[in-house]
Residue, then its C-alpha position, 0 to 999 in steps of 0.5 A: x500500500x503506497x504510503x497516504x500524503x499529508x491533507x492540505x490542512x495537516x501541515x498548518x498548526x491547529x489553530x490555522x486551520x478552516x474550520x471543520x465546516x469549511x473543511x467538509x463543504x470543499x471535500x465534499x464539492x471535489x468528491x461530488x464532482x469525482x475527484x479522488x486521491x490527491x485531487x481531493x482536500x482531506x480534512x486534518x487528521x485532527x478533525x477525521x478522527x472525530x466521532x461527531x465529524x465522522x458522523x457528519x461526513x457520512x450523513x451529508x457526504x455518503x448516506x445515500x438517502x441524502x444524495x440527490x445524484x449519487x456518484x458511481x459506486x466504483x468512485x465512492x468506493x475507492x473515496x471510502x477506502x481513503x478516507x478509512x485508511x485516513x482516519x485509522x492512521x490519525x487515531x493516536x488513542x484507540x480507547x477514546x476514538x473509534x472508526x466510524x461504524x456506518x462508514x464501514x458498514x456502507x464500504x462493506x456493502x459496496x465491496x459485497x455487490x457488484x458494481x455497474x459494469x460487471x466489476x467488483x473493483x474500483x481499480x478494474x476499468x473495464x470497457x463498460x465503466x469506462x464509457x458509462x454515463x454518471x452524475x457529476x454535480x458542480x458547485x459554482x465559487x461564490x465571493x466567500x464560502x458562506x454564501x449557499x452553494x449554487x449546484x448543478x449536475x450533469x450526467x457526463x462521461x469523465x473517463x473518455x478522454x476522446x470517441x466518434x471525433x469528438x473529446x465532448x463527453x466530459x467537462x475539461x478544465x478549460x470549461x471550469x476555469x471558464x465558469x469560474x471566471x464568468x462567475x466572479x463577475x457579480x451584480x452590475x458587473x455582470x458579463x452574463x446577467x440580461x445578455x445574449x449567450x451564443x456558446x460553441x462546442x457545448x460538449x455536456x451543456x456545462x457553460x449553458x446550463x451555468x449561464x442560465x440557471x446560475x447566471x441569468x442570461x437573457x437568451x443562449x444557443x447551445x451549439x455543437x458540431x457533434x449531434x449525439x452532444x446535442x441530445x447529451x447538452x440537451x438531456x442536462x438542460x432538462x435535468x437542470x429544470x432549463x426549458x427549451x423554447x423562446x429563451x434557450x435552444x440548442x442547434x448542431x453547427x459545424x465549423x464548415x457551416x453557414x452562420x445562417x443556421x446560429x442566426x435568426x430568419x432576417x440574418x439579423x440575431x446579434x449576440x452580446x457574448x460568445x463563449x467557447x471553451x477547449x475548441x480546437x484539439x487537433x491543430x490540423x483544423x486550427x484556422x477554421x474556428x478562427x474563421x468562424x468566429x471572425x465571421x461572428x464577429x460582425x453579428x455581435x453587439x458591441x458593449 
């Protein structure tokens, strides 16, 4: 067993921590969006070990019957057995701190059923789990941490790096990053609020879904060279509660095509903003989405 790295916080005198809530809420956001090792924020030993704290991870983090969008089991497993080896190596005093009954008993269950995808193992990547569709619920940074959470899920595919010509069944980094930025923007100072959204390269809807349920846009066109991406963006509008119709719509639209198709019957649907994110991942077919955006160019309205 390869020896556990310090958590974030194990490092900082006590007294320089979070506090345990702050530790929980950022764990459980990075575990919700399948994060998992050393991706995840581990909360000190000093608070694992706990039995009040440890009794709040499970029933706000792993309790099934308070997930809405419960993660793959492969991936609360191999969580589940981290943070179990976390907690037993930060136990100093057996006779005063204990492990947490419901979290082994909820590890054991996982171990004893199979998985989707026919696998017993977190560490086996079959082809089925591998291509499986699973929640991925997002949490949008706000100016502090005590604001509440604003969460979205998308069903995606996080472990298909690339299928059919397209790298469209997961939200990369560069969508993040994106909407991280978008968000920082509040109030009047809004890029998105009561705007016209046209986003390229959709992919799973992520920066869609965003703008309207989180940032308020006045009018979005999805759009995505990729027709089975379409259904996909589509599908996570809807699990989102985004109807489709005067406000937000979808369209399939290939670099190669006229603009005609993004725009209204008269020619005429200026957009306020432009949004894509990882566009081009082949550098053979790097000038054309420059073209394309040139051309949009001239449709948009100017702020």
């Amino acid at each position: 067993m390869s020896e556990l790295m310090l958590g974030p916080y194990d490092s900082l005198p006590l007294e320089e921590q979070p506090n345990p809530e702050y530790q929980l809420q950022i764990f459980k956001r990075q575990y919700l969006q399948l994060a998992h090792g050393n991706g995840l924020a581990w909360p000190s030993g000093h608070w694992l070990k706990d039995v009040t704290f440890q009794s709040t991870l499970y029933h706000s983090i792993f309790k099934p019957q308070n997930v809405s969008f419960e993660p793959p089991s492969f991936h609360t497993m191999r969580v589940l057995k981290e943070l179990i080896q976390r907690i037993e190596k930060s136990i100093t005093d057996p006779e005063e701190e204990e492990l947490s009954e419901d979290l082994l008993l909820l590890l054991s269950s996982l171990i004893a059923r199979p998985l989707r995808g026919g696998t017993a193992s977190p560490d086996c990547n079959t082809v089925q789990v591998a291509q499986s569709e699973y929640f991925v619920t997002y949490t949008v940074p706000g100016p502090t941490i005590d604001e509440i959470p604003r969460s979205f899920t998308l069903t995606e595919s996080p472990n298909i790096i690339a299928s059919s010509g397209t790298t469209g069944h997961r939200t990369w980094e560069a969508s993040l990053h994106l909407g991280a930025w978008l968000t920082s923007f509040l109030g009047e100072r809004s890029l998105i609020a009561g705007r016209r959204v046209l986003e390229l390269g959709c992919g799973t809807g992520f920066l869609s879904v965003l703008c309207s349920k989180i940032l308020h846009a006045a009018d979005i066109l999805a759009t995505d060279g990729d027709h089975a991406l379409v259904d996909q963006a589509r599908k996570n509008l809807f699990l989102n509660g985004v109807p489709l119709g005067a406000e937000v719509n979808l369209q399939a639209f290939r670099w190669s095509d006229e603009l005609d198709i993004i725009l209204d019957d008269s020619g005429q649907k200026q957009w306020d903003v432009v949004l894509g994110a990882d566009l081009v991942h082949n550098i053979i077919a790097e000038g054309v989405p420059v073209r394309t955006n040139q051309k949009l160019y001239r449709y948009m309205t100017m702020q």
